[in-house]
FIROVO-818986 format. One record per residue: x, z, y of N, C-alpha, C, CB in turn. Coordinates in steps of 0.2 Angstrom, whole numbers, padded with zeros to 4 digits, always signed. Glycine has a CB too. Layout:
BEGIN
XZYXZYXZYXZY/...
END
This chain:
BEGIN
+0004+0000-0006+0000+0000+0000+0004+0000+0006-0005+0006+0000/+0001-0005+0010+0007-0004+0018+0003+0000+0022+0010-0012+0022/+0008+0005+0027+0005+0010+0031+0011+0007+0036+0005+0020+0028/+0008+0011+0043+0011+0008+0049+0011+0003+0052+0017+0008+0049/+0016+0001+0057+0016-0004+0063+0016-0012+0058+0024-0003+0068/+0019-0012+0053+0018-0019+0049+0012-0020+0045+0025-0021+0044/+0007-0014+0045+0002-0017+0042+0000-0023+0043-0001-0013+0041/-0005-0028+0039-0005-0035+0044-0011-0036+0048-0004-0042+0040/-0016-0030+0047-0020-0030+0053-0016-0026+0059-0026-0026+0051/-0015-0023+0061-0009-0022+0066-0004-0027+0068-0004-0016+0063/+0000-0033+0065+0000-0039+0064-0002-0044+0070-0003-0039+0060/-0009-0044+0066-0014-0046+0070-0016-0046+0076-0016-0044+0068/-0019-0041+0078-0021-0038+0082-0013-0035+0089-0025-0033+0077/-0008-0036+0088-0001-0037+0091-0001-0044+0094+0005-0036+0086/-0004-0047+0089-0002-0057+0092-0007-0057+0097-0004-0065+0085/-0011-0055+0095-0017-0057+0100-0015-0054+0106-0025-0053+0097/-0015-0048+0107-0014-0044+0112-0007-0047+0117-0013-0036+0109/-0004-0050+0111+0003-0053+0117+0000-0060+0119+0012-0053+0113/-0002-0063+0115-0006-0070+0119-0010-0069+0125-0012-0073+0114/-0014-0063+0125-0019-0062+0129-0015-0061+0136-0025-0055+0127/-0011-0054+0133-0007-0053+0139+0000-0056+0142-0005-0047+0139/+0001-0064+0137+0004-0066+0142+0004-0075+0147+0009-0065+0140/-0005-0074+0147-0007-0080+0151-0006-0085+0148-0004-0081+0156/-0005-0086+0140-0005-0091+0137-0009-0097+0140-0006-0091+0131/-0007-0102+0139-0008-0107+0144-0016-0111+0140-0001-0113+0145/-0017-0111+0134-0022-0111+0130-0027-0111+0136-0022-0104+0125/-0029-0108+0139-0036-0104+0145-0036-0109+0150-0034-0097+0149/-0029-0109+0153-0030-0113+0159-0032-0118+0160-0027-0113+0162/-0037-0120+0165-0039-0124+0167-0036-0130+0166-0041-0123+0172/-0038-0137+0163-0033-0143+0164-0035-0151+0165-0028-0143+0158/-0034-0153+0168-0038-0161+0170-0037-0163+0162-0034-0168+0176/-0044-0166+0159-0047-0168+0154-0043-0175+0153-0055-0168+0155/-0046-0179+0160-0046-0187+0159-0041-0192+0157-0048-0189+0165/-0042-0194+0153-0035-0199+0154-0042-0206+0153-0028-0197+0145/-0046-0207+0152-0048-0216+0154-0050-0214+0159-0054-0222+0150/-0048-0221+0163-0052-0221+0171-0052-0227+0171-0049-0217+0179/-0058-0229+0174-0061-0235+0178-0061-0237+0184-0067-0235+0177/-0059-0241+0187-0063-0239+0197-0064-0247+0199-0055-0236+0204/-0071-0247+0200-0073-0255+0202-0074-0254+0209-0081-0258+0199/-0071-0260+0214-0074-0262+0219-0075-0267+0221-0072-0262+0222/-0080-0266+0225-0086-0269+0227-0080-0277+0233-0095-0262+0233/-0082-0283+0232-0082-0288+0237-0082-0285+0244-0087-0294+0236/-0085-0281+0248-0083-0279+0255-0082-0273+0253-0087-0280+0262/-0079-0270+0252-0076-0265+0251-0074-0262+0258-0071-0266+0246/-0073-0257+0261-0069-0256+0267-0068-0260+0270-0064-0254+0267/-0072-0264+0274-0073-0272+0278-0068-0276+0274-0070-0272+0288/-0067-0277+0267-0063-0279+0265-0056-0278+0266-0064-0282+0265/-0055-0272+0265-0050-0273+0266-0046-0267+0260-0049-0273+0273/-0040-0267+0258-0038-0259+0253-0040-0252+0253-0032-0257+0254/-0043-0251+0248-0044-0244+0249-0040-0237+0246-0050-0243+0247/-0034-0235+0249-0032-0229+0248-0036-0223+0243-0031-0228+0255/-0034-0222+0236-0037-0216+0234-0033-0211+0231-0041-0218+0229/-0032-0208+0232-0028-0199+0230-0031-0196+0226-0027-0193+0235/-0031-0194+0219-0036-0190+0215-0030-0184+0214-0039-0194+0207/-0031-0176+0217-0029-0172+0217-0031-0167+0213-0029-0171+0222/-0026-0164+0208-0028-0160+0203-0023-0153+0208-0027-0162+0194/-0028-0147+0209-0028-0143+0212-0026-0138+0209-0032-0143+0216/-0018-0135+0208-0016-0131+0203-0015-0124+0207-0010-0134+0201/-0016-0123+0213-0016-0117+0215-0022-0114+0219-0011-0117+0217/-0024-0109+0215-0031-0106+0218-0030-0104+0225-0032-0098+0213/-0026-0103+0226-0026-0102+0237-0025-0108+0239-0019-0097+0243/-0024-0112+0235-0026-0120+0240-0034-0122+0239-0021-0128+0238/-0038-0120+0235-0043-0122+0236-0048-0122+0241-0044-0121+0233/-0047-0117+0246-0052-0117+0250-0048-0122+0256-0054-0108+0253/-0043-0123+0257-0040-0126+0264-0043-0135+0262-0029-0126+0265/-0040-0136+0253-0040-0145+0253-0047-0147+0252-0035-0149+0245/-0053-0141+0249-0058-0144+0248-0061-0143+0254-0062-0142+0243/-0059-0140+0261-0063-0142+0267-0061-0149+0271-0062-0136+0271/-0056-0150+0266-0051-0158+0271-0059-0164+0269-0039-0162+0265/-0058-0166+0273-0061-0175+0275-0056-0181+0271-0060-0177+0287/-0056-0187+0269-0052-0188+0266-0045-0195+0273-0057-0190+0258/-0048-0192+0279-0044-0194+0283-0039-0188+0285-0047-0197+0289/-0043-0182+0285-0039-0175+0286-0032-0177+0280-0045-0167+0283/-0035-0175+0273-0032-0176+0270-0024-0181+0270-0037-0177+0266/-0028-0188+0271-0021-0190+0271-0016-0192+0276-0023-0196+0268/-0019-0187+0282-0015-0185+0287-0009-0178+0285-0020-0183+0295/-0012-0177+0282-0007-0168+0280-0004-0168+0272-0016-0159+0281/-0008-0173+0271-0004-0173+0262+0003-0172+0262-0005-0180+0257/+0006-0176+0267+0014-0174+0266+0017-0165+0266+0018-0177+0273/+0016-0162+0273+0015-0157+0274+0013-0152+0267+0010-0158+0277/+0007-0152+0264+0002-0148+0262+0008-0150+0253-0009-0152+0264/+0011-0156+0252+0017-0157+0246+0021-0154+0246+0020-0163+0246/+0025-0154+0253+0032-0149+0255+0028-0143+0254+0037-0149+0264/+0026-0140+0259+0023-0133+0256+0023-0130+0248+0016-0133+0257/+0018-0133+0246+0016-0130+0240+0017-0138+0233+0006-0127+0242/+0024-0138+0234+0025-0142+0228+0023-0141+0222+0031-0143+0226/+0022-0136+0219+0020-0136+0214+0010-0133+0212+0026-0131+0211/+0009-0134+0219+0002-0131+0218-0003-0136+0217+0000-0127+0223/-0001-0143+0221-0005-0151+0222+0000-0155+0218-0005-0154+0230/-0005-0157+0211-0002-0165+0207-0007-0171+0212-0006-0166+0195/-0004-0177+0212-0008-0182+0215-0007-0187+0212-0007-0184+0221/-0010-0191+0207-0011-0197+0208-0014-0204+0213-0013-0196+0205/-0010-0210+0216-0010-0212+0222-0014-0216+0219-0004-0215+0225/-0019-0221+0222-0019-0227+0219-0022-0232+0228-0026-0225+0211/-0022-0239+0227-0022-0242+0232-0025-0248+0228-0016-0243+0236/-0033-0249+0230-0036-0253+0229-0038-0261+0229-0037-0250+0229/-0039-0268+0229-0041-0271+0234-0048-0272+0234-0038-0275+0234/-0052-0278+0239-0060-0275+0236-0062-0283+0230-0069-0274+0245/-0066-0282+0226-0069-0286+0220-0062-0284+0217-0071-0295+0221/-0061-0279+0213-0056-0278+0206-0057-0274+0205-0050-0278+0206/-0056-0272+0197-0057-0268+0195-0051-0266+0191-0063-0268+0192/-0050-0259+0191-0044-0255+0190-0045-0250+0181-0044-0250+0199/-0042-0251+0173-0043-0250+0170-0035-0248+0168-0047-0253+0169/-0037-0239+0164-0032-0236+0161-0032-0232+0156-0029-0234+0165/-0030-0231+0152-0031-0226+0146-0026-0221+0145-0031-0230+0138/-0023-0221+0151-0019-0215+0152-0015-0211+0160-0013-0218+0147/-0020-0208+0161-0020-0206+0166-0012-0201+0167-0027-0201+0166/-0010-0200+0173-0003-0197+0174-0006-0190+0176+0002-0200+0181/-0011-0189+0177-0013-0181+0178-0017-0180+0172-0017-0179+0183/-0016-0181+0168-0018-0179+0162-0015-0173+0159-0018-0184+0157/-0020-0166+0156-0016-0161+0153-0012-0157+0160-0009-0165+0147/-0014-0161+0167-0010-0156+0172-0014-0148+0172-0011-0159+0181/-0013-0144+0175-0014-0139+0174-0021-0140+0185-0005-0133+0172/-0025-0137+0183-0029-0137+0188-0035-0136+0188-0028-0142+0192/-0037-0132+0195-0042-0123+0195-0047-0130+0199-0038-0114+0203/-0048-0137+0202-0051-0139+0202-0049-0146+0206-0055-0134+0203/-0054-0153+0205-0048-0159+0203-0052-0162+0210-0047-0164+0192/-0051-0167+0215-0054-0167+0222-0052-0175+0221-0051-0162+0230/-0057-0180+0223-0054-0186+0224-0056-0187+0232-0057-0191+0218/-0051-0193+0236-0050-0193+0242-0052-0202+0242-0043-0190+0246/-0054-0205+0245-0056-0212+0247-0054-0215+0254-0064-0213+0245/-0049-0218+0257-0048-0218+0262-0052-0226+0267-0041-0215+0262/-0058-0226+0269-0063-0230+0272-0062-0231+0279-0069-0228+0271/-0061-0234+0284-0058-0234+0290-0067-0233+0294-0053-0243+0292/-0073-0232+0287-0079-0230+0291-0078-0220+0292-0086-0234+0286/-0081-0221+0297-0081-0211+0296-0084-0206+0293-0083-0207+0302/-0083-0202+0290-0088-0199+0284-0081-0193+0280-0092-0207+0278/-0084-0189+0276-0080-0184+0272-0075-0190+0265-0088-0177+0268/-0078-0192+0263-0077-0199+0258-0071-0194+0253-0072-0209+0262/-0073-0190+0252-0072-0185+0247-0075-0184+0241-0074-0180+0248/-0073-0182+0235-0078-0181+0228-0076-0174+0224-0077-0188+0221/-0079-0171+0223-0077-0167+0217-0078-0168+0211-0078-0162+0218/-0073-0168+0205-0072-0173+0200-0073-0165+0196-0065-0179+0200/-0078-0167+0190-0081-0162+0185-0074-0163+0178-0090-0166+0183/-0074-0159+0174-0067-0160+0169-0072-0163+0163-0062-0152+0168/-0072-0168+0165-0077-0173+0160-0068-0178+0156-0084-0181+0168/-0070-0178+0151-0064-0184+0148-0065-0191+0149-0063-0183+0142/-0066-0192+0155-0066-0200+0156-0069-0200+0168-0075-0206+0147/-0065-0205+0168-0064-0203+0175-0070-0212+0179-0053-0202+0178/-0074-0213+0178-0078-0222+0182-0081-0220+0188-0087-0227+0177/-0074-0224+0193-0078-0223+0200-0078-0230+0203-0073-0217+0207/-0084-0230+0208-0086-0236+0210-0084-0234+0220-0095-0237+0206/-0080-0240+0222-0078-0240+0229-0082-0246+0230-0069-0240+0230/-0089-0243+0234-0092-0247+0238-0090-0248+0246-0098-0245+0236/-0095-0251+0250-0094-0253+0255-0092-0249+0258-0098-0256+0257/-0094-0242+0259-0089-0237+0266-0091-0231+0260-0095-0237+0278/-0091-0231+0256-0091-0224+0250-0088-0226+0243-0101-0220+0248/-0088-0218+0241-0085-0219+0233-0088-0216+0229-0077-0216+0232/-0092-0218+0225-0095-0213+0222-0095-0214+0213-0103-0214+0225/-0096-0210+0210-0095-0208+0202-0101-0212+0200-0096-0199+0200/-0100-0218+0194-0104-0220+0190-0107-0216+0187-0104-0224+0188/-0113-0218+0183-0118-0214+0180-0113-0214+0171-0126-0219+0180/
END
């Protein structure tokens, strides 16, 4: 019969307790998506490219500053807001043109680690042209004429 610290429920119950207590990464939040889609519409942004930034937001005190940004705010301060907190904002860039569509099965933020994932659309019309992207495993956005919005 085993008595003491090696019994293997003791064991057990030791692994657990050091997983738990040491933030195994298991828990944390992480961008799902690796397919993405992105169709744009023929006038797209008076036809012209549309700048898009899908931000996966790794650090919990940046979330109140980036999710109040507009997505002109945004891509005025992204430099900035990078130096700061390198390790707290992943970005993926992307630059669109209009009538094309943009296909991938392997997203670069994929498996990032992040508390919540913001996409930016940059439209020379005025507006927030912001999204917040749900941790869904597959990413179809559509860049219409002065908005960006998530297909069905």
């Amino acid at each position: 019969m085993t008595n003491g610290l090696w019994h293997p429920a003791n064991i057990i119950l030791i692994s657990i307790l050091i997983l738990l207590s040491s933030g195994c990464s298991l828990w944390q939040k992480r961008v799902a998506f690796n397919d993405v889609v992105i169709e744009t519409v023929a006038d797209a942004n008076d036809n012209t490219p549309v700048a898009v930034d899908i931000v996966a937001i790794a650090d919990n005190a940046l979330l109140p500053t980036v999710q109040s940004l507009s997505a002109t705010q945004w891509f005025n301060a992204k430099s900035q807001l990078l130096r700061d907190s390198p390790d707290g904002l992943h970005v993926w860039s992307l630059e669109l043109v209009p009538d094309s569509r943009f296909v991938t099965k392997s997203s670069p933020l994929q498996g990032v680690k992040a508390e919540a994932i913001l996409l930016f659309a940059r439209y020379s019309s005025a507006g927030e042209h912001r999204l917040t992207l749900e941790k869904a495993d597959s990413l179809h956005l559509l860049l219409m004429t002065d908005e960006a919005v998530l297909a069905p």
